[in-house]
ZAMARGU-4260 file (C-alpha; in steps of 0.2 Angstrom, whole numbers, plus 5000, padded with zeros to 4 digits):
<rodrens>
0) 5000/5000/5000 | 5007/5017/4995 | 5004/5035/5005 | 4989/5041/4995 | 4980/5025/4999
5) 4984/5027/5018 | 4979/5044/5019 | 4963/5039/5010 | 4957/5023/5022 | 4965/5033/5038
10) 4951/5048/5031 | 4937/5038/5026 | 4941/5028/5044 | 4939/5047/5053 | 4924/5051/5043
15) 4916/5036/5048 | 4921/5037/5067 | 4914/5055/5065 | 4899/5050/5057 | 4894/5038/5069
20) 4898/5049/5084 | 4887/5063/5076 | 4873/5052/5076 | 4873/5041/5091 | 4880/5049/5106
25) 4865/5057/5116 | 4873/5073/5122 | 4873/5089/5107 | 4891/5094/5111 | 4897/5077/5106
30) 4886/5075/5092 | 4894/5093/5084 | 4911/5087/5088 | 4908/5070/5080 | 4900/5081/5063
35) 4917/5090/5065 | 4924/5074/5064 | 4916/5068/5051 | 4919/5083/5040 | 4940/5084/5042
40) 4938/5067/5036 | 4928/5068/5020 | 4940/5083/5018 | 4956/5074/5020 | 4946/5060/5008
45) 4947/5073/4995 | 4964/5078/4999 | 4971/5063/4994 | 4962/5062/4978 | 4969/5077/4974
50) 4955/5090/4974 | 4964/5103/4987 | 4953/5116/4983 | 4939/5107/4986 | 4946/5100/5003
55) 4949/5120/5009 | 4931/5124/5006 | 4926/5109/5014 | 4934/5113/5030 | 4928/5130/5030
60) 4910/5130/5024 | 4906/5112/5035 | 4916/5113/5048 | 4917/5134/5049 | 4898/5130/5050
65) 4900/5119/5065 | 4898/5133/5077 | 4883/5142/5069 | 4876/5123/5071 | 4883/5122/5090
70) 4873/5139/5092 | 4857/5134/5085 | 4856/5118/5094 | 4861/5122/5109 | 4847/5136/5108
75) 4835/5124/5101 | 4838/5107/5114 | 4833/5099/5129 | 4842/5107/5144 | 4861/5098/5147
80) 4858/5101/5166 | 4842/5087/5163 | 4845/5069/5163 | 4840/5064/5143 | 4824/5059/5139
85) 4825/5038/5134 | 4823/5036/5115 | 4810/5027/5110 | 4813/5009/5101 | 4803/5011/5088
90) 4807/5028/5084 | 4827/5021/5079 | 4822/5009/5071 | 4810/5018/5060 | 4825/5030/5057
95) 4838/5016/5053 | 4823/5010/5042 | 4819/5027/5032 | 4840/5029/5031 | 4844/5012/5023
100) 4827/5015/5012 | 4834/5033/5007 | 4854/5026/5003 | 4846/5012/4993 | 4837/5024/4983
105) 4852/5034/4980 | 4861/5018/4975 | 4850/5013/4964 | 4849/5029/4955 | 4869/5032/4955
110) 4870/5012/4948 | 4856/5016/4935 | 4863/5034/4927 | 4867/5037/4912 | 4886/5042/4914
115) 4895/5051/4901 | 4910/5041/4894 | 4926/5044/4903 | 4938/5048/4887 | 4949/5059/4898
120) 4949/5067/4913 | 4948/5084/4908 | 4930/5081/4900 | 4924/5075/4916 | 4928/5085/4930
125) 4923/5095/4947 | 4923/5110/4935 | 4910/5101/4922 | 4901/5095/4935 | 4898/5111/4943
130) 4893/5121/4927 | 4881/5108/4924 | 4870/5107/4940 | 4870/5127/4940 | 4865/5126/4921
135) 4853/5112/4919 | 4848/5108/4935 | 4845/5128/4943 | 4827/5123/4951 | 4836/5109/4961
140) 4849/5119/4966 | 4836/5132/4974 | 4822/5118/4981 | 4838/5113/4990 | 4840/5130/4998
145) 4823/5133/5001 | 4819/5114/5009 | 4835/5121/5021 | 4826/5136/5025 | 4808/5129/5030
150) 4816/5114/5039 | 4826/5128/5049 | 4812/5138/5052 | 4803/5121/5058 | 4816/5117/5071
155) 4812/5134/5077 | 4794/5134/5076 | 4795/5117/5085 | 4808/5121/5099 | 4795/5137/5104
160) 4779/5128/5104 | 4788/5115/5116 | 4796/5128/5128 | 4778/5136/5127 | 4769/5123/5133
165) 4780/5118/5148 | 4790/5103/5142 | 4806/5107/5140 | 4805/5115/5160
</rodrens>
């Protein structure tokens, strides 16, 4: 094994780690740290297949963006003086259900694509890929920002009502 594929297993092993920590600790702090995680290492994934620039932006849009996200949840949570609240059974298992449903989906639309022909690498690239999502696909590209919006707006609308009525006290 050479250094290029070390550095790639060692990332994808720390993304993993990170991934696993942002989802299945209980308490927020951890679960941000873990994202953190998680994001250096699908940086440093890039990294070693020698996207740099994309690397760089990685680590400061996602994890630059970890403390705005460490803001908002610790505004939006359940108290960390408070014991946590048990997790209900059928409520992980219905999320484990919905992810493994949703990356099946996504495998079986990146297995079915019609792929352009790789000739050379210049004709398909980060570069080609970007002019086309902002050129063809525009209307994705905002119903993503705008699904981002409401769904944060949501969180909010949903942590108020909560504190309202008494539950988070």
């Amino acid at each position: 094994m050479n250094w290029a594929g070390a550095v790639f297993g060692a990332s994808a092993a720390t993304a993993l780690v990170g991934a696993l920590c942002a989802v299945g600790l209980k308490n927020i702090f951890h679960n941000i740290l873990g994202f953190a995680l998680a994001m250096f290492g699908v940086s440093g994934v890039f990294l070693s297949l020698g996207s740099d620039f994309l690397a760089v932006v990685f680590v400061l849009v996602y994890v630059g963006a970890v403390a705005i996200a460490m803001v908002y949840a610790v505004m939006l949570s359940y108290p960390l003086d408070q014991p946590p609240r048990p997790r209900s059974g059928w409520k992980v298992a219905g999320a484990v259900l919905f992810a493994a449903l949703g990356a099946g989906g996504i495998w079986l639309m990146v297995r079915h694509a019609p792929w352009p022909p790789a000739v050379g690498r210049a004709e398909v690239s980060a570069a080609w890929a970007g002019y086309r999502f902002l050129r063809d696909y525009v209307l994705a590209f905002e119903l993503i920002s705008v699904l981002l919006v409401v769904a944060m707006m949501g969180a909010v609308m949903v942590a108020r009502r909560s504190r309202a009525s008494g539950e988070g006290t």
